[in-house]
N, C-alpha and C positions, 0 to 999 in steps of 0.2 A: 357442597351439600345444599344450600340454600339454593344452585342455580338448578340444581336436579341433574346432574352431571355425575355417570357415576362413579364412586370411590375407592378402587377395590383394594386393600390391601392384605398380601400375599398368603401372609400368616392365618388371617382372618378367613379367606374366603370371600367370594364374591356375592356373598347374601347375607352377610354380617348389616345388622339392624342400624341405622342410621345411629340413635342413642345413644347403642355402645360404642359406636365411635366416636361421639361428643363424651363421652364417660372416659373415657383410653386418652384423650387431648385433654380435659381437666388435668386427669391423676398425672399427664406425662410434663405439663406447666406446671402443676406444683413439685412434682417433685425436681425439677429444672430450679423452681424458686430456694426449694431447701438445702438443695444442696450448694446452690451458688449462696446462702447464706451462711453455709459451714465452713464451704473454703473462704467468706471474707473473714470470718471468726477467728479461722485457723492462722490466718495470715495478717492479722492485729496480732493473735496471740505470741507469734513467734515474731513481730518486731521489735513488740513490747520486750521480751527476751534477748533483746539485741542481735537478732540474728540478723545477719546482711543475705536479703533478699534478689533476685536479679541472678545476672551471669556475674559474675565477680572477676571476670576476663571480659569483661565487654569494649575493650579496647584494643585490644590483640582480635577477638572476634569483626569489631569493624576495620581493622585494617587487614584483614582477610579478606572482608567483603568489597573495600575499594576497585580493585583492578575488575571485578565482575562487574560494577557499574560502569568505567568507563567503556568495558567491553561492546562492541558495535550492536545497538537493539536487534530481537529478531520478533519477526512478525510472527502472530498466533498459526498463522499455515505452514510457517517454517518449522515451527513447534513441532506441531502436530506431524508432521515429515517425517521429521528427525526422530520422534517420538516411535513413528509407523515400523521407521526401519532396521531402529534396534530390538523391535518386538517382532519380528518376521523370524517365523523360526524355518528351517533348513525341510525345504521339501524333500520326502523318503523316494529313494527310485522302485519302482515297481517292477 
């Protein structure tokens, strides 16, 4: 907004007032701020309480995970491939 570039988003419209988009980014960081300060609340409150926090299998979870790391890396375009091909759905004959 500052560079004059413009901003549109979908909801809004494309002639939504500069303003209320700096209005909508306040209200949307604060409320980002209050609620990350309930879940820290909430999660003192239930340590305090003794509760054990975390996976409580996180042992068995990372020895799950081992064999996937020594697994041979794949590059992001092998991803994206692999990704491609299992989402290709079956073309209809006409």
């Amino acid at each position: 907004m500052v560079h004059r570039i413009p901003f549109i988003v979908a909801e809004l419209g494309a002639d939504i007032d500069p303003f209320m988009l700096h209005i909508y980014a306040a209200l949307a960081q604060k409320e980002r701020a209050l609620i990350s300060e309930r879940t820290k609340a909430a999660l003192r409150a239930a340590k305090a309480q003794g509760t054990v926090l975390g996976n409580p299998r996180l042992s068995e979870a990372a020895a799950r995970g081992r064999p996937l790391e020594r697994a041979a890396p794949i590059s992001s375009p092998q991803i994206c491939c692999r990704w491609s091909e299992k989402s290709k759905k079956p073309e209809r004959a006409v």
